[in-house]
BALOBA-1460 file (C-alpha; in Angstrom, 3 decimals):
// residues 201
<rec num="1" residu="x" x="132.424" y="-142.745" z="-104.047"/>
<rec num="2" residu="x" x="134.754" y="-141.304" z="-101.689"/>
<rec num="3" residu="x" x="134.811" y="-138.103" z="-103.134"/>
<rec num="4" residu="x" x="130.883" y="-137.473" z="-103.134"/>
<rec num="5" residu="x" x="131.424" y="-138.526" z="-98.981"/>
<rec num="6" residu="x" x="133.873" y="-136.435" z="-98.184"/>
<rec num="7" residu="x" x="132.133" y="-133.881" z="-100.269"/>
<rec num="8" residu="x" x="128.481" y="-134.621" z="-98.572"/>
<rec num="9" residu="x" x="130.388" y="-134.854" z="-95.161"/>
<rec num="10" residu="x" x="131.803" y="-131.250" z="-95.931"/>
<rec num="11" residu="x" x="128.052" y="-129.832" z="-96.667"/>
<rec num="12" residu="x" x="126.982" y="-131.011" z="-93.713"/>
<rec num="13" residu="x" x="129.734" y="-129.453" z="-91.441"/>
<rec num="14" residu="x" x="129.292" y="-126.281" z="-92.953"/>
<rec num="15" residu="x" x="125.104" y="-126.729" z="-92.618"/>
<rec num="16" residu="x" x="126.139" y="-127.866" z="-88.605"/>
<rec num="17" residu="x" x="128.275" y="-124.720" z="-88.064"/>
<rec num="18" residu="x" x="125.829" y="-122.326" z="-89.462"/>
<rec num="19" residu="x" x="123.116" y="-123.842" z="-87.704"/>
<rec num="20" residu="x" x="125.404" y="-123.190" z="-84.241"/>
<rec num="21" residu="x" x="125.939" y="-119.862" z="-85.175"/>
<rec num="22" residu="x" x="122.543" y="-119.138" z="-85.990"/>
<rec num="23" residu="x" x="121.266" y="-120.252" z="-83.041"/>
<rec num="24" residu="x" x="124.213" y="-118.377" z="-80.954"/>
<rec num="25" residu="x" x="122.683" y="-115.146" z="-82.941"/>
<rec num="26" residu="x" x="118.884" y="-115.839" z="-81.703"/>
<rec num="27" residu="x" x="120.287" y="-116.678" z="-78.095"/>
<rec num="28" residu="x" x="121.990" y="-113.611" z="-77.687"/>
<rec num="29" residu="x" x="119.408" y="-111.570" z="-79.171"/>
<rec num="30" residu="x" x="116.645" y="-113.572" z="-76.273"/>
<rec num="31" residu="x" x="119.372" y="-112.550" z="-73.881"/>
<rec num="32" residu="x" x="120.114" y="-109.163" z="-74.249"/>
<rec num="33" residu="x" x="116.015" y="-108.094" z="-75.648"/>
<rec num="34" residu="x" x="115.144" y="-109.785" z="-72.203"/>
<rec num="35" residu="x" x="117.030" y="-108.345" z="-70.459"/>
<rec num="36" residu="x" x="115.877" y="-104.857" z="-72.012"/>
<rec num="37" residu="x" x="112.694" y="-105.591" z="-71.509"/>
<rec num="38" residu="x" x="112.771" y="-106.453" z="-67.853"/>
<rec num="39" residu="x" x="114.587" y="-103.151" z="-67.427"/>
<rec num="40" residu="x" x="112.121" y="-101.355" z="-69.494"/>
<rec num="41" residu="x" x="109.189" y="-102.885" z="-68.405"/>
<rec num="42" residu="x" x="109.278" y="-104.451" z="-64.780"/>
<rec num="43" residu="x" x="112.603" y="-102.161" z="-63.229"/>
<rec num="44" residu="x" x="111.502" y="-98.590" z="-65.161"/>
<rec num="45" residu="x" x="107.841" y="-98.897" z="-65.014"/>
<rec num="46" residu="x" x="107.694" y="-99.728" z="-60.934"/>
<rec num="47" residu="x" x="106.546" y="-96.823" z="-58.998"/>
<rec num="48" residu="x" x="109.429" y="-96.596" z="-56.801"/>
<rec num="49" residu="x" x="111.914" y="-96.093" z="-59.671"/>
<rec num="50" residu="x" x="109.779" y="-93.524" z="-61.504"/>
<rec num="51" residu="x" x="110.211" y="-91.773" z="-58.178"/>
<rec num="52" residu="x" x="114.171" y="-92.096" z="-57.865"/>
<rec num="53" residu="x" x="114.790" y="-91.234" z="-61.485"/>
<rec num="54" residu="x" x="112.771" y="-88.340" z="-60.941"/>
<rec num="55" residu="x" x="114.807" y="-86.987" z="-58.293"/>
<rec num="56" residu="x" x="117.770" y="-88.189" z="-59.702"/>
<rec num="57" residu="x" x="116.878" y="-86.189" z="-62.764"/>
<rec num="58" residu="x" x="115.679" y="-83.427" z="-60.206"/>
<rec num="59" residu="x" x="118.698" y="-82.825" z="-58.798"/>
<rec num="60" residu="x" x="121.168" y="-83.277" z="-61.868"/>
<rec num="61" residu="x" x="118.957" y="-80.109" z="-63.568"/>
<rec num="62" residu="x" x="119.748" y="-78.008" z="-60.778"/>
<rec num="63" residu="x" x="121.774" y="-74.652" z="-61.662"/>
<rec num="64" residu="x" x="123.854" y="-72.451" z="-59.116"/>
<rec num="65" residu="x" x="123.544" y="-69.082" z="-60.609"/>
<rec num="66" residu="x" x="124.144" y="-65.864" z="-58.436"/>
<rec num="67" residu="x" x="123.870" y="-62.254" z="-59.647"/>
<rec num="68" residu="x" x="127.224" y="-60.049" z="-57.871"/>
<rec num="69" residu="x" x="126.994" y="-56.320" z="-57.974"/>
<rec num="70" residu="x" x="129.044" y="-54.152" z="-56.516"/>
<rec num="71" residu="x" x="127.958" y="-50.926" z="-54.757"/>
<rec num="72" residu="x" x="130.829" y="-47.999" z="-53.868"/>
<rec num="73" residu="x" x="130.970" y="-44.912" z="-52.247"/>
<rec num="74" residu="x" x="133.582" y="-42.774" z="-50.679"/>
<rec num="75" residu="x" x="134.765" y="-40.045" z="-48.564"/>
<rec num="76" residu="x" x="137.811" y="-38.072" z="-48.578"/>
<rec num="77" residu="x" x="140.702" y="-40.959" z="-48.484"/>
<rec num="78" residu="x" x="137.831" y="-43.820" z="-47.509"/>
<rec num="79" residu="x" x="136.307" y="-46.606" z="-50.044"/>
<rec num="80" residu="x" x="133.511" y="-48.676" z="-48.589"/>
<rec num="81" residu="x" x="131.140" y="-50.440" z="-49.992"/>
<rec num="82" residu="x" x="129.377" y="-53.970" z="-50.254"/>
<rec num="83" residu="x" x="129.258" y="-56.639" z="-52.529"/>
<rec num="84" residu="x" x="125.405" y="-58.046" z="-52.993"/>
<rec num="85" residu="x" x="125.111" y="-61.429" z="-53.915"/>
<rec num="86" residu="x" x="121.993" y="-63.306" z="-54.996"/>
<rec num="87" residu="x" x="121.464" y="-66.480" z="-55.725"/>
<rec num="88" residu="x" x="119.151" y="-66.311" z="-58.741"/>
<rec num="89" residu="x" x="119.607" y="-70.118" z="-59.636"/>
<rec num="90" residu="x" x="117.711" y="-73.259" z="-57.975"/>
<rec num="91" residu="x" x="120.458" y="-74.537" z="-55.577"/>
<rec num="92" residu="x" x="122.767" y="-73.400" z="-52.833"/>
<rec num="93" residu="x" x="126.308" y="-72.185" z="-54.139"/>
<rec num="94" residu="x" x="129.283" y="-72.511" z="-51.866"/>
<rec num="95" residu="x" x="131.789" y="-69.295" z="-51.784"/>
<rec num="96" residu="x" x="134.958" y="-70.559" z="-50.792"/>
<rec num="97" residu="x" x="137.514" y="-67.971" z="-51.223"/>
<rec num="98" residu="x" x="140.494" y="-69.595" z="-49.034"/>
<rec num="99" residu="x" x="143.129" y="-68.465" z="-51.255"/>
<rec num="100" residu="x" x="143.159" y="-65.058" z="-50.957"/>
<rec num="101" residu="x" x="141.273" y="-61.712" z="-49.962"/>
<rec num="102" residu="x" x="138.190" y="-61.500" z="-51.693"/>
<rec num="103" residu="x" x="138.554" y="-58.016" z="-52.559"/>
<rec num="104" residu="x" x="141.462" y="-56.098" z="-54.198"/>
<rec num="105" residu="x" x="141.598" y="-52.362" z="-54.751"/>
<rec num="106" residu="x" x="143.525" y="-50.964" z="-57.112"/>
<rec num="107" residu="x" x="144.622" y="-46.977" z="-58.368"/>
<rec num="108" residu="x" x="144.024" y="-46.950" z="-62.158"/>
<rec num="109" residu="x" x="146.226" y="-44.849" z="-64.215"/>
<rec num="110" residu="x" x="144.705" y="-43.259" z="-67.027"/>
<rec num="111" residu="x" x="146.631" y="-41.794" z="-70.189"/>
<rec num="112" residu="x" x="145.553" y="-41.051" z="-73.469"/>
<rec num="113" residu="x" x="147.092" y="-43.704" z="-76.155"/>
<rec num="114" residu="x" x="148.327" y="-45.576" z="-73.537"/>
<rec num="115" residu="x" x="147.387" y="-49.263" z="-71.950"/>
<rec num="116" residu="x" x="145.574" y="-48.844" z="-68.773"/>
<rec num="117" residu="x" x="147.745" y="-49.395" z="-65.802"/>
<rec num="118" residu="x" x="147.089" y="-50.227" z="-62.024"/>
<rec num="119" residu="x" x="149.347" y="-49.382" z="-58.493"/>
<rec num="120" residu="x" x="148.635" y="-49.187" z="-54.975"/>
<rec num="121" residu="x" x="146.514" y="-52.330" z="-55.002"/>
<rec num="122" residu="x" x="145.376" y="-53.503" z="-51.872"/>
<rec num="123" residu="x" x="144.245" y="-56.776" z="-50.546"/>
<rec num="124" residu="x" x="140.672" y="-56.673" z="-48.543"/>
<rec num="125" residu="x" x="138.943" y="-58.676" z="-45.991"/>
<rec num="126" residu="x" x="135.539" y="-59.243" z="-45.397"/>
<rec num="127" residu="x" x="134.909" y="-57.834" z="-41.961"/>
<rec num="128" residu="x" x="133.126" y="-59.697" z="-39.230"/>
<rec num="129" residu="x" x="133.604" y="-59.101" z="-35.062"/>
<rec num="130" residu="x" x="132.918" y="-62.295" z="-33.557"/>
<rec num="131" residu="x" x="134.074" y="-62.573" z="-29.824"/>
<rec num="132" residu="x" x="135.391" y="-59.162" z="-29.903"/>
<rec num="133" residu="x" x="137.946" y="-59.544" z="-32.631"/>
<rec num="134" residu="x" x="138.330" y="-59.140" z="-35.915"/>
<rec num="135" residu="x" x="137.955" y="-62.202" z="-38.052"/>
<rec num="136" residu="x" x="138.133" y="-62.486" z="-41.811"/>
<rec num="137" residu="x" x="135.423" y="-64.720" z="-43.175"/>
<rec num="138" residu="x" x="136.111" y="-66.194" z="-46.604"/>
<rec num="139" residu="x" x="133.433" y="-69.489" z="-47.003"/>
<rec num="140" residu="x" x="129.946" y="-68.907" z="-47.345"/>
<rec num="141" residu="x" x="126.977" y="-70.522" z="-48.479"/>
<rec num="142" residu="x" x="123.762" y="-68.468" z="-50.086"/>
<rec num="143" residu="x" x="120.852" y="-70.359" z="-50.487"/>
<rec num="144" residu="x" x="118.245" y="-70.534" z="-53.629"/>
<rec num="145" residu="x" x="116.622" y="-66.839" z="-53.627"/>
<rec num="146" residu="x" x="118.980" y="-65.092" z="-51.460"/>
<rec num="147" residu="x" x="120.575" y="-62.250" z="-51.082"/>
<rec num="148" residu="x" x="124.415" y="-62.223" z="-49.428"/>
<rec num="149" residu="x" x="125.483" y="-58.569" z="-48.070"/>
<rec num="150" residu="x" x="129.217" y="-58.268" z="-47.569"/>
<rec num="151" residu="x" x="130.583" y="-55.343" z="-46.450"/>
<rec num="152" residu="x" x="134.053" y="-53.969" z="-47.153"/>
<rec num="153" residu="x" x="136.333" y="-50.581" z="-46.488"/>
<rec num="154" residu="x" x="139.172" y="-49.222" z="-47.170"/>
<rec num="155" residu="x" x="142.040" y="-46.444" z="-46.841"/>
<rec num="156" residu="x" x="143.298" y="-45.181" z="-50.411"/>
<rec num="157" residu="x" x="146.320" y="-42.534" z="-51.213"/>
<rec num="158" residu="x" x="144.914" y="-39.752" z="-53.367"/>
<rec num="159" residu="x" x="141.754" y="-39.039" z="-55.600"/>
<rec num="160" residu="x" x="141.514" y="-40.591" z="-58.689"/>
<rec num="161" residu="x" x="140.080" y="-43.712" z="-60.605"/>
<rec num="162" residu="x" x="139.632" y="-46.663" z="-58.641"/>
<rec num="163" residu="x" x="139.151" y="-50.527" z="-59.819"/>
<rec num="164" residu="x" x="137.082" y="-53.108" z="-56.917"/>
<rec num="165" residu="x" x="137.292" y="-56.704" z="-57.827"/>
<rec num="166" residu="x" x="135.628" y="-58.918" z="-56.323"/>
<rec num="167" residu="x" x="136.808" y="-63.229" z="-56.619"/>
<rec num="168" residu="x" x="134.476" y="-65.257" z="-55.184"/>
<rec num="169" residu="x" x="136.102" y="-68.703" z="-55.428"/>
<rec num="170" residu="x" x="135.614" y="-71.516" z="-57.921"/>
<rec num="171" residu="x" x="132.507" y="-71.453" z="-59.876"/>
<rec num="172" residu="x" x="130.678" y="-74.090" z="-59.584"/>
<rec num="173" residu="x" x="126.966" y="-74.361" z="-61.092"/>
<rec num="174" residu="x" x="126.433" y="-77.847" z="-61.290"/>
<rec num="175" residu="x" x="125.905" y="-80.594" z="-57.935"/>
<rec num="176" residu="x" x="128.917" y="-82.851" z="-57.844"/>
<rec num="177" residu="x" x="126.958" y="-85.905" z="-57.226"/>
<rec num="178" residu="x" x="128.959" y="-88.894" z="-58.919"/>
<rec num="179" residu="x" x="125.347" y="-89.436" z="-60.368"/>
<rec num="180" residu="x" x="125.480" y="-86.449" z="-62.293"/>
<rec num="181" residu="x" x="129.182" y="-86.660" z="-63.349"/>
<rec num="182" residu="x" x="127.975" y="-86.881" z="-67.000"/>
<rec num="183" residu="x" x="126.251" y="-83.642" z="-66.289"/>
<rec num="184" residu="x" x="129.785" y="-81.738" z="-65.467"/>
<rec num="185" residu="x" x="132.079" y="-83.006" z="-67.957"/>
<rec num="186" residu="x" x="131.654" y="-79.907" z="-70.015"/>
<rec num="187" residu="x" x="132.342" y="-77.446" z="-67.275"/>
<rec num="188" residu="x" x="134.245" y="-75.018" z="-67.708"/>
<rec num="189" residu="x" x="136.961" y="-74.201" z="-64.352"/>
<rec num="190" residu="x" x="136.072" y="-70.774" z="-63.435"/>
<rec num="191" residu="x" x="135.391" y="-67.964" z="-60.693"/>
<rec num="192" residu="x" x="132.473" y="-66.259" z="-59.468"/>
<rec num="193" residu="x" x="133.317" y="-62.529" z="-59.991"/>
<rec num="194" residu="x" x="132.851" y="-58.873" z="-59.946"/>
<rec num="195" residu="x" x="134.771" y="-55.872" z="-60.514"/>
<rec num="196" residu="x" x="133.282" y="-51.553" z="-60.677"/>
<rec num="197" residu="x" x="135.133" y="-48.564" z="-61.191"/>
<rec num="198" residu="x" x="135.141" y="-45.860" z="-58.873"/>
<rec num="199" residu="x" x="136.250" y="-42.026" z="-59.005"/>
<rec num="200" residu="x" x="137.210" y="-40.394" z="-55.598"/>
<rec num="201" residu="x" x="137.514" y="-36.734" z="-55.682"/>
């Protein structure tokens, strides 16, 4: 007699704790579907958070992309020339190029069978006159659809092959909105450049 008890008392423990964690299971399941569906259906579907995800997914899409050229000419022991910028991309791009001159110029020496070498490299400032003097500018902002002109010159030694580069600072294309962090993981750290070659007789 004792033996079916305790064995009847057993079934019914086991009955009670499946019972608990059944209804645990359907709880949690209510919980977490409501709460889905309020998100989906009364927070998502309101007017006025169709609007912000909009933007929010607005602004998270938009590129910085800018097309650099650079155009040379020279005369006798002169290089000038400018470096065109356009911002082909559907926000504004910073230029910040605090670190050093945005232009270098460099002598190429050319051999046959031989790695191409460089001397006589000079470092070259942007040149604006503000006030009267001379100040290098090196942080610039160029808007969606805009061109950027920057002008640059130079002395060189002798004739020969030439090699412009152009850094523009850190390339950044995407907004750096903590909203959109998800959006820049996969960026890659890079520069905005340009470089041409150049022959001055």
């Amino acid at each position: 007699m004792t033996s079916k008890s305790n064995k009847a008392e057993r079934i019914q423990v086991i009955k009670d704790i499946a019972d608990t964690v059944s209804k645990i299971i359907i709880s949690l399941a209510v919980l977490f579907g409501g709460g889905w569906a309020l998100f989906k259906y009364v927070i998502m579907e309101s007017p006025s958070a169709q609007v912000a995800l909009a933007q929010l997914k607005r602004v998270c899409s938009e590129r910085g992309s800018l097309d650099i050229k650079i155009e040379v000419e020279s005369y006798e022991k002169w290089i000038s020339g400018n470096v065109i910028i356009k911002n082909i991309g559907t926000r504004g791009v910073e230029l910040d190029m605090q670190g050093s001159s945005p232009i270098s110029i460099a002598k190429l020496e050319l051999e046959s069978k031989a790695p191409v070498d460089i001397r006589d490299v000079v470092q070259v400032e942007i040149p604006f006159v503000i006030d009267g003097k001379f100040v290098p500018t090196r942080l610039y902002s160029v808007l969606p659809g805009r061109t950027l002109v920057l002008p640059f010159a130079s002395t060189v030694g002798d004739g020969g092959y030439y090699l412009i580069s152009f850094i523009g600072g850190p390339r950044k294309t995407i907004p750096d909105d903590e909203v959109c962090k998800n959006e820049t993981d996969g960026e890659v750290e890079a520069s905005w450049a340009a470089a041409a070659i150049h022959r001055v007789n």
